[in-house]
C-alpha positions in Angstrom: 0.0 0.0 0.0 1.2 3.6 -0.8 3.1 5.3 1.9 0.9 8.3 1.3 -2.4 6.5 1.3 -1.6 5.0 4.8 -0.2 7.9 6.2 -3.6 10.0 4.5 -5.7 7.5 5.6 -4.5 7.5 9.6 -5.3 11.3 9.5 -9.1 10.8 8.9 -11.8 11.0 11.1 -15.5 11.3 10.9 -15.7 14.4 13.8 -13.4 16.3 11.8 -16.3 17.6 9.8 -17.7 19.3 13.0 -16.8 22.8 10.9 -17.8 24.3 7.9 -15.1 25.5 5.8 -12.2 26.9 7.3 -13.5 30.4 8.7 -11.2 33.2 7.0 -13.1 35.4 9.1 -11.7 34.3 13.0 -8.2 33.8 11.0 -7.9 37.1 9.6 -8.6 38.0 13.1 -6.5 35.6 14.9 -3.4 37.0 12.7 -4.2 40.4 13.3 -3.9 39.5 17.1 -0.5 37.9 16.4 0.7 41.7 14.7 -1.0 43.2 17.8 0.8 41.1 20.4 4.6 41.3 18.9 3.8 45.3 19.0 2.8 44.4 22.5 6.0 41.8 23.4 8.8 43.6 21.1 11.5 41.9 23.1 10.3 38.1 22.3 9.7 39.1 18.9 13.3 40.3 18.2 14.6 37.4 20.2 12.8 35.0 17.2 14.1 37.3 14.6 17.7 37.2 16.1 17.8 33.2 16.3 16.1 32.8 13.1 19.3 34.7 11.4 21.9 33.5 13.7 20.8 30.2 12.2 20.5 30.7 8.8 23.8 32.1 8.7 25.1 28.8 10.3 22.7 26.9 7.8 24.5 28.8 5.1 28.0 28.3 6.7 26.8 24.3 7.0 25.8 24.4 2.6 28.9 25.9 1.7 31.2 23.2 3.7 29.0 20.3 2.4 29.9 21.4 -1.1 33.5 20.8 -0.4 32.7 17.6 1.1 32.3 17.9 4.5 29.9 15.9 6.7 28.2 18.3 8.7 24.4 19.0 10.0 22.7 22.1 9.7 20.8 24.1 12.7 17.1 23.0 11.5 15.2 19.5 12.6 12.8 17.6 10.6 10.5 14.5 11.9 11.9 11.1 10.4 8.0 10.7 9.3 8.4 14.7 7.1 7.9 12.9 4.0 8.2 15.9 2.2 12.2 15.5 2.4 12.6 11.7 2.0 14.7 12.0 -1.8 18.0 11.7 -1.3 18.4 14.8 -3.5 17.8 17.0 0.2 20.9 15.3 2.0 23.5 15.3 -1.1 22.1 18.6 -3.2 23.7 21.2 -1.4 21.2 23.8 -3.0 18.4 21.8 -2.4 20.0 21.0 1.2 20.1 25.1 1.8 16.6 25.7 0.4 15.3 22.8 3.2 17.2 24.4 5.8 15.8 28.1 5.0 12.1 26.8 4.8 12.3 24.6 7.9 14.2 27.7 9.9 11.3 29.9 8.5 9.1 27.5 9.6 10.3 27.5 12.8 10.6 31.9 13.1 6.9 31.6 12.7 6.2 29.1 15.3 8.5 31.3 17.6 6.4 34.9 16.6 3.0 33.1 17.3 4.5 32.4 20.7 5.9 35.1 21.3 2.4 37.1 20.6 1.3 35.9 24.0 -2.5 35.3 22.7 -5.0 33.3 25.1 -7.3 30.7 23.4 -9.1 29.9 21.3 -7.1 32.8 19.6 -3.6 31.4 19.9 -4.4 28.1 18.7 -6.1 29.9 15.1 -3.2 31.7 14.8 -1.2 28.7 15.1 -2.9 27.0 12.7 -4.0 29.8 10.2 0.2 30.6 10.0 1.1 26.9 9.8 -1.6 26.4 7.1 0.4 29.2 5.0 4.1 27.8 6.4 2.7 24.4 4.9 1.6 25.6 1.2 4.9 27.8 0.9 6.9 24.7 1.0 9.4 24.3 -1.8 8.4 20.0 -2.4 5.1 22.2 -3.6 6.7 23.9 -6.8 8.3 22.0 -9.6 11.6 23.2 -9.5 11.3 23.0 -5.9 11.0 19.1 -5.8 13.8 17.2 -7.2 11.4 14.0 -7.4 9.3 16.1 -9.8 12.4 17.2 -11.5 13.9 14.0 -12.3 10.7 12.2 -13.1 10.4 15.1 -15.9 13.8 14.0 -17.3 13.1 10.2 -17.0 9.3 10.5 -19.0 11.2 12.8 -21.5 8.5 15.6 -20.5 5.6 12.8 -20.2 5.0 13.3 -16.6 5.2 17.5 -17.0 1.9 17.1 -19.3 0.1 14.1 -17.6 0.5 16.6 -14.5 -0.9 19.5 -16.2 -3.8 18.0 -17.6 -4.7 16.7 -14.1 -4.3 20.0 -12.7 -6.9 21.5 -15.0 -9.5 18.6 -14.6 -9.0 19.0 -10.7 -9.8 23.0 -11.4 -12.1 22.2 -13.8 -14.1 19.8 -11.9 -12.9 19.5 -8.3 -13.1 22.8 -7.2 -9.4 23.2 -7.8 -8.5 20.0 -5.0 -6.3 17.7 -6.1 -8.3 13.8 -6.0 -7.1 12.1 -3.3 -8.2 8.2 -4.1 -9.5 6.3 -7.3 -13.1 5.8 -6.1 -13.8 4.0 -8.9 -11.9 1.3 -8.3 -14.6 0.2 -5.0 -18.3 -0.2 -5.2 -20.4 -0.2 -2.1 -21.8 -3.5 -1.4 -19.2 -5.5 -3.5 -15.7 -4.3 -2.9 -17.1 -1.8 0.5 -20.1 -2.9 2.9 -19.8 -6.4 1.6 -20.5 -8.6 4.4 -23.8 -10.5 4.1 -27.0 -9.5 5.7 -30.3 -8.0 6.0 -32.1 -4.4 6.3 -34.5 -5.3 9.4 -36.1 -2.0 9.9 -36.1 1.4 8.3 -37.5 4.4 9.7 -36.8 8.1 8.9 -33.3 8.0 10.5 -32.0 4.8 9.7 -31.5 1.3 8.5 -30.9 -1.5 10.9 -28.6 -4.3 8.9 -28.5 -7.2 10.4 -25.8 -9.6 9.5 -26.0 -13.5 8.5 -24.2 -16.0 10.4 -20.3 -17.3 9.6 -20.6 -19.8 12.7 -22.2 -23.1 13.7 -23.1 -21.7 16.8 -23.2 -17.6 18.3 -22.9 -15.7 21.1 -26.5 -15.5 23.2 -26.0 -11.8 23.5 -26.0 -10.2 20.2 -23.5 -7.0 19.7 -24.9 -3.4 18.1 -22.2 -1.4 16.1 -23.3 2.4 16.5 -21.4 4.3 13.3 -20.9 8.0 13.3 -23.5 10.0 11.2 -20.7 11.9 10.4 -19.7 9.7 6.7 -21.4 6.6 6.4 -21.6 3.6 8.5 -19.0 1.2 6.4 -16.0 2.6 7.7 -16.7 -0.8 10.6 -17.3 -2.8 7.7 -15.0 -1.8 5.0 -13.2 -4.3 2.7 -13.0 -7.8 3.6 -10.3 -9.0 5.7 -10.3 -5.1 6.4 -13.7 -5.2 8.3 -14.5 -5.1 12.0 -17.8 -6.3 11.7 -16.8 -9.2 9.5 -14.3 -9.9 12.0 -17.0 -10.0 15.0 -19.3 -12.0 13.1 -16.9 -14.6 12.1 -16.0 -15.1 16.2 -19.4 -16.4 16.6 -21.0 -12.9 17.2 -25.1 -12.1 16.1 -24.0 -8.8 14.7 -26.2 -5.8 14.1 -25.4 -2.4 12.4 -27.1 1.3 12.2 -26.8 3.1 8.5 -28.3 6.5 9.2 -29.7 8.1 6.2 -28.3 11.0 4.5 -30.2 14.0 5.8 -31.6 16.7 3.5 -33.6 19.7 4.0 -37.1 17.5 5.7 -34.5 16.7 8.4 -33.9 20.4 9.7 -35.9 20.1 13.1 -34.5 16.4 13.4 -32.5 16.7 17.3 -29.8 14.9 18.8 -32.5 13.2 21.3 -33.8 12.0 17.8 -30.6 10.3 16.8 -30.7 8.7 20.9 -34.3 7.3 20.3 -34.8 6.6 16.7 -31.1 5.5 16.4 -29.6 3.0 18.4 -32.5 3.0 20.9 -34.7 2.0 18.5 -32.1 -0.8 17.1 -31.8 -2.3 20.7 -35.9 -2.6 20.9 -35.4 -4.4 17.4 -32.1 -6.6 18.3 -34.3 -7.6 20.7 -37.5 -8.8 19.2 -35.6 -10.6 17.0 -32.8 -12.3 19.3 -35.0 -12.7 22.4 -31.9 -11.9 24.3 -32.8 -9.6 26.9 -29.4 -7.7 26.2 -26.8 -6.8 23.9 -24.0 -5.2 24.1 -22.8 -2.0 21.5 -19.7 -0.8 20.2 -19.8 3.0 19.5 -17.0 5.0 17.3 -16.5 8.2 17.4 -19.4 10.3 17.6 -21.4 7.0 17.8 -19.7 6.1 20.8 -20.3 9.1 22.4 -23.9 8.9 21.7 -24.1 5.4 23.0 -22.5 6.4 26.3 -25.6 9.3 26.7 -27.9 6.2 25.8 -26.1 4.1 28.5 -27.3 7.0 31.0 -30.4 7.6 29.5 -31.2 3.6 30.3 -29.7 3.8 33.6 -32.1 6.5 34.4 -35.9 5.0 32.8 -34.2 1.7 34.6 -33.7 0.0 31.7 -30.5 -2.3 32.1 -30.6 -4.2 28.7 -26.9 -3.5 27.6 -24.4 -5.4 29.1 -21.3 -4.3 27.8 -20.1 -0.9 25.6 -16.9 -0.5 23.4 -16.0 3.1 22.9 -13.9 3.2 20.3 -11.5 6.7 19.6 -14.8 8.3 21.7 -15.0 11.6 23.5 -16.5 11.7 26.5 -15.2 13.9 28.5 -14.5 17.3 25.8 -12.6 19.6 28.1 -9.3 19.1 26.1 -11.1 17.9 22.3 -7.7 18.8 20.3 -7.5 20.6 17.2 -11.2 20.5 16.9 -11.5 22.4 20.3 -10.0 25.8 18.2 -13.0 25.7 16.1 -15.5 25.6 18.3 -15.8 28.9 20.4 -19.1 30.8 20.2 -18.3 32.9 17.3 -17.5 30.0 14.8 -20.4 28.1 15.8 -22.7 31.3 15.2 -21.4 31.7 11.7 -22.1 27.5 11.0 -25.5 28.0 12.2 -25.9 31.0 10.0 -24.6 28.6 7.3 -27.2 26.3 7.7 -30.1 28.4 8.2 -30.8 28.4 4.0 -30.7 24.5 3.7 -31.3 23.2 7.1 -28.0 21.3 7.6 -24.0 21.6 6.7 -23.5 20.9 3.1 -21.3 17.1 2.9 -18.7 18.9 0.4 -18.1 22.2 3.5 -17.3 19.0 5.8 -14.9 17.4 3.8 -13.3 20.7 2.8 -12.8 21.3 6.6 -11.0 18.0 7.3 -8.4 18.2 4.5 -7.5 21.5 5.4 -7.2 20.8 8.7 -4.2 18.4 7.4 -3.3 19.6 4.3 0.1 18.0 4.3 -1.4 14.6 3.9 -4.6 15.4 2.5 -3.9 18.3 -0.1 -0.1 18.5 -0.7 0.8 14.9 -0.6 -1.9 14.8 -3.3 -1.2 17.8 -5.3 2.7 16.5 -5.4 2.0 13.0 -6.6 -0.9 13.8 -9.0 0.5 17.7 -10.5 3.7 17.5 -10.0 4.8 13.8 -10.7 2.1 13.0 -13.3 1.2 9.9 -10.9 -2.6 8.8 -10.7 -4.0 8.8 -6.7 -4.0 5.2 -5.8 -6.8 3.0 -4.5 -7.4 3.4 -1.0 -10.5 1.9 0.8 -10.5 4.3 3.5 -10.1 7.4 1.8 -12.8 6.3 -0.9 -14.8 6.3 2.4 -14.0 9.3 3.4 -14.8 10.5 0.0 -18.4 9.7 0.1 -19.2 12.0 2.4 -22.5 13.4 4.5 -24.4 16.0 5.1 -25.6 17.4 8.9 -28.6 18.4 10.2 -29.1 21.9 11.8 -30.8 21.4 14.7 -28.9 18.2 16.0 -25.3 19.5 14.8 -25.6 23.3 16.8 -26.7 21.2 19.4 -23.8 18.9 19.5 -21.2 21.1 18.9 -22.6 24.1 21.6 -24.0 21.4 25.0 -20.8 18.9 24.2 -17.6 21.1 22.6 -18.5 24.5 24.2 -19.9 23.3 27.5 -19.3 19.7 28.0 -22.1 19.5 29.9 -21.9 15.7 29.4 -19.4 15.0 31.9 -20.6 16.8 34.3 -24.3 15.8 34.5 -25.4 18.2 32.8 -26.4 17.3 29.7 -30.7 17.1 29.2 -31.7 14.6 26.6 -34.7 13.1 25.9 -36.2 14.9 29.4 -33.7 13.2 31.4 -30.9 14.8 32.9 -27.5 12.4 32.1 -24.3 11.7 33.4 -21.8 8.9 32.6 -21.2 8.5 36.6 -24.6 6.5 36.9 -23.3 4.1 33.8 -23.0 0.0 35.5 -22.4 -2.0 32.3 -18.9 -2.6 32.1 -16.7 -0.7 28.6 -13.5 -1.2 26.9 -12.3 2.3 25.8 -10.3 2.5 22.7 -7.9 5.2 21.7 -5.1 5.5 19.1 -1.8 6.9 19.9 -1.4 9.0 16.7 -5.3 10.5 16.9 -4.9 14.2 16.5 -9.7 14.3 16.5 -10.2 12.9 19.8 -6.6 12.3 21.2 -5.9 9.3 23.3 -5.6 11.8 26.3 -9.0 13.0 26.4 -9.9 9.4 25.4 -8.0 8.9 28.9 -10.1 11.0 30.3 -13.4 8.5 29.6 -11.9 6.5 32.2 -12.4 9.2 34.9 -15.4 10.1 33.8 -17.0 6.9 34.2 -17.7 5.1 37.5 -14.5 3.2 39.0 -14.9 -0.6 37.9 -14.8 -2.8 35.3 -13.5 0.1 33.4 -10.7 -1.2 30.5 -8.8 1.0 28.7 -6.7 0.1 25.3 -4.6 2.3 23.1 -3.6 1.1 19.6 -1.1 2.2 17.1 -1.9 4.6 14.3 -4.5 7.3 13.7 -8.2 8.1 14.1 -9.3 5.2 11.0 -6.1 3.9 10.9 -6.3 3.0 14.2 -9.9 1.1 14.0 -9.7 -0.5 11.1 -6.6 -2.6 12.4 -7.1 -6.1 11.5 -4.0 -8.7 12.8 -0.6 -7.9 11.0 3.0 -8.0 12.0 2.7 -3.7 11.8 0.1 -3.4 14.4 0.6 -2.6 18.0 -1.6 -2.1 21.1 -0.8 -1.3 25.0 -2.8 -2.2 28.2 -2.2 -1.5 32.0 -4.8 -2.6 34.5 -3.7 0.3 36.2 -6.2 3.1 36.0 -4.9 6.2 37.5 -5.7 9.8 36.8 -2.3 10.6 35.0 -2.4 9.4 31.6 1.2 9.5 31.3 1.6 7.2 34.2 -0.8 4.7 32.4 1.3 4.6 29.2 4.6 4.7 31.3 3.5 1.8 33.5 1.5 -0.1 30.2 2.7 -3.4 28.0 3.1 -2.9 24.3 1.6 -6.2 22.4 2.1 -6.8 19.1 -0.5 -7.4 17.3 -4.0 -5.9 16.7 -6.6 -4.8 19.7 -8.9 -6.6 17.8 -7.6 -10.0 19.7 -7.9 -8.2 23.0 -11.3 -7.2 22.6 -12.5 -10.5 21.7 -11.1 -12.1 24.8 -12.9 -9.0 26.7 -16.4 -9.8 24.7 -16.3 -13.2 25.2 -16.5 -13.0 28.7 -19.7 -10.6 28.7 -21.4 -12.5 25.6 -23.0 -14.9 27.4 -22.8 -19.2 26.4 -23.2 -20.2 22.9 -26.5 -21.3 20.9 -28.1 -22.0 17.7 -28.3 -18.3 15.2 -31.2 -16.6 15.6 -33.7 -15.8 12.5 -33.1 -13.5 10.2 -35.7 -10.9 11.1 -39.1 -12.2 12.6 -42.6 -11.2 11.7 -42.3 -7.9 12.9 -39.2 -7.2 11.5 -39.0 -8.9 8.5 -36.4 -8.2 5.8 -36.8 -5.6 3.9 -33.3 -5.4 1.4 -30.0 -7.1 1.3 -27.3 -5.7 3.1 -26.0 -2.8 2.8 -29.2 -1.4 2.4 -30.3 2.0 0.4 -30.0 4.4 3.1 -25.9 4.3 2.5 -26.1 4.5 -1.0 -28.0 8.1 -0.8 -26.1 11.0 -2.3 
């Protein structure tokens, strides 16, 4: 698999469409502050400006000795994982080796003049990213003659590459609002190569589809499991391509597995709340799963936002008295949003005012303003990487499963999304029994059923910190807590291989840190964990349940129609 796919494809996550496009408005702003505050801080300011030439004099010093063959290192750092610099042509060019040194020591000068602005948040942290978005497009791998990849290829296709580049780049203006593609989608169709494992629709209402998925075993598990997607993209990212998929996975370890597809809202959903998506969602599938199994419980794994959702529902049932879920996996979840990462910069009361104004024509965020949002909010993987490989070196995107998930995108309601991102990013009212859904006050401290909390080391949309933090914010007991290797996806859809990694400590203290110094790296995929940790609260084995009953007879094959709605 391409380098750049993987790495692309570990920076995705559904919650990163929480945002509209990337508000010019608060950045405007938040740089103005940074001009205001070096006025204000002149000292700090000339202190940047005096180590940023002290070094690139050294820098220049360093070039010039390198050219007569000596083996020296320059003042500037880059991360072994900068891509951006991996031809050898950076090391051994000394005029390429210069022009890396100047941009990564200009790089670094405006890191240091942010700092030294002394702004308080949310400001600093839009100025850090506003500057660091232009730091990152002024990079010299970005121009032609700035990227001797690009340059050589040109020479090795005789010019072949040069045109195959250009045409791209006009079809991309032309037709993809001046983006470069980031996957083949053409290469996957849902319900064949995506969303393939076998089942039936069960029930449809106005919200969503309830799949339920054929047996792979002689025998299953008495207590059937509920996977609760985000609505945020579409449900297949836990069942992508086979030997790929987690639900595939669950149901061939004897699991009865069941799956919400939420529909793709449009303008009738406006008025449609978050206590709708509680009730209608996987409230409604449990009632089903129910019915259908005759198991009086089930246990649900929630990702992302549908984990987070399925811990309000685990409070919500705690309160009616309702104990009918034995177990809940939480997988890269926020609970607990008093430190949400990048996302958290984009959420203060003035960005969320101007979403809602957004959505007030339409009556919910447009899919495309999402998935502008995310790839902007890494624009090294998911616009430069891109614009490299397909402009500059001629080279077609390759097929990627997760990033043609990511590419068939959703679209938000208004009501339930200025509701989400106001009672849980601006006030987390959540985690401190606060939160009022469904005419119930909730809090995750009254939560009994036992959960496995998920979080993946390299998750920049709900970092494994504040994933931590779920473990606090629930009641002390049979709490477990996980954290895998790679991204936000990446990290999820992990089958077995030699490259995966996870870490577990029994130890649950408040200190994260502590945890992960004190915690065993396996090798392997969490996957194996949690299906020791299932087993145990999935009750003995039996004969598959019917697909559907009377009341809930089939109604479509898997995956159903609601995820193939554009």
């Amino acid at each position: 698999m391409d380098d750049g796919a993987t790495a692309a494809g570990e920076a995705l996550g559904p919650e990163a469409g929480l945002i509209p496009l990337l508000d010019p408005v608060g950045f405007g702003e938040s740089l103005a502050s940074v001009g205001r505050g070096l006025a204000r801080n002149p000292a700090d300011a000339l202190q940047a400006l005096t180590r940023y030439t002290k070094d690139l004099v050294a820098a220049s010093a360093v070039v010039a000795a390198r050219s007569l063959g000596a083996d020296c290192e320059g003042p500037a750092e880059h991360g072994p994982r900068d891509r951006r610099f991996a031809d050898p042509a950076w090391e051994q060019n000394p005029v390429y080796y210069w022009l890396r040194e100047g941009y990564l020591l200009f790089d670094r000068l405006t890191q240091d003049l942010v700092a030294a602005a002394g702004l308080e948040e949310p400001v600093a942290g839009k100025a850090a990213f506003a500057s660091q978005t232009v730091v990152d497009a002024l990079a010299p791998t970005n121009t032609f003659l700035g990227n001797p990849a690009a340059v050589k290829k040109a020479f090795e296709t005789a010019g072949g590459s040069v045109f195959r580049g250009l045409r791209t780049f006009l079809a991309d203006v032309a037709g993809n609002d001046g983006m470069p593609r980031q996957v083949d989608s053409t290469a996957f169709t849902v319900g064949q190569d995506l969303a393939s494992t076998p089942g039936k629709v069960v029930l449809r209402n106005g919200l969503m589809e309830l799949i339920q998925y054929a047996p792979q075993t002689e025998t299953v598990f008495e207590i059937p499991l509920l996977c609760s997607p985000p609505w945020i993209n579409k449900y297949y990212v836990m069942d992508l391509a086979p030997r790929r998929s987690f639900i595939e996975w669950a149901v061939q370890h004897g699991h009865t597995v069941f799956a919400i597809s939420y529909r793709n809202p449009d303008e009738s959903m406006r008025e449609v709340t978050f206590d709708d998506y509680m009730l209608e969602g996987p409230r409604a599938a449990l009632l089903a799963i129910e019915e259908i199994t005759g198991a009086p419980q089930a246990n649900i794994v929630g990702l992302c936002l549908g984990g987070t959702i399925t811990t309000m529902l685990l409070a919500y049932l705690e309160q009616i008295g309702d104990r009918r879920v034995r177990s809940a996996t939480l997988l890269n979840t926020l609970v607990d949003f008093s430190e949400p990462g990048i996302l958290g910069v984009f959420t203060d009361e003035k960005t969320i005012a101007r979403v809602e104004r957004k959505m007030e024509k339409h009556g919910y965020l447009g899919a495309s303003e999402m998935s502008r949002t995310f790839t902007l909010l890494r624009a090294n993987d998911l616009v430069w990487n891109y614009a490299v490989n397909n402009w500059l070196l001629g080279e077609d995107p390759p097929p990627f499963d997760i990033l043609a998930w990511n590419d068939d995108s959703t679209r938000m309601p208004a009501a339930m999304h200025s509701f989400y991102l106001r009672s849980c990013y601006v006030r987390n009212e959540f985690a401190q029994g606060k939160l009022e859904l469904a005419d119930e006050k909730l809090s995750p401290k009254a939560i009994t059923a036992d959960v496995y909390v998920l979080s993946a080391r390299e998750d920049h949309i709900a970092p494994w910190r504040a994933g931590y933090a779920t473990t606090r914010a629930l009641p002390k007991g049979a709490v477990r807590f996980v954290l895998s290797s790679s991204g936000h996806i990446a990290g999820i859809v992990n089958p077995p291989s030699p490259k995966s990694s996870y870490w577990t400590n029994d130890k649950l203290g408040p200190d994260p840190e502590r945890w992960l110094s004190g915690a065993t790296r396996h090798q392997g995929s969490w996957w194996e964990d949690w299906s020791l940790w299932i087993e145990e609260r999935a009750g003995a084995r039996r004969q598959p349940p019917p697909m559907g009953t009377d009341v809930y007879a089939p109604i479509a094959d898997a995956p159903g129609t609601y995820v193939l709605e554009k």
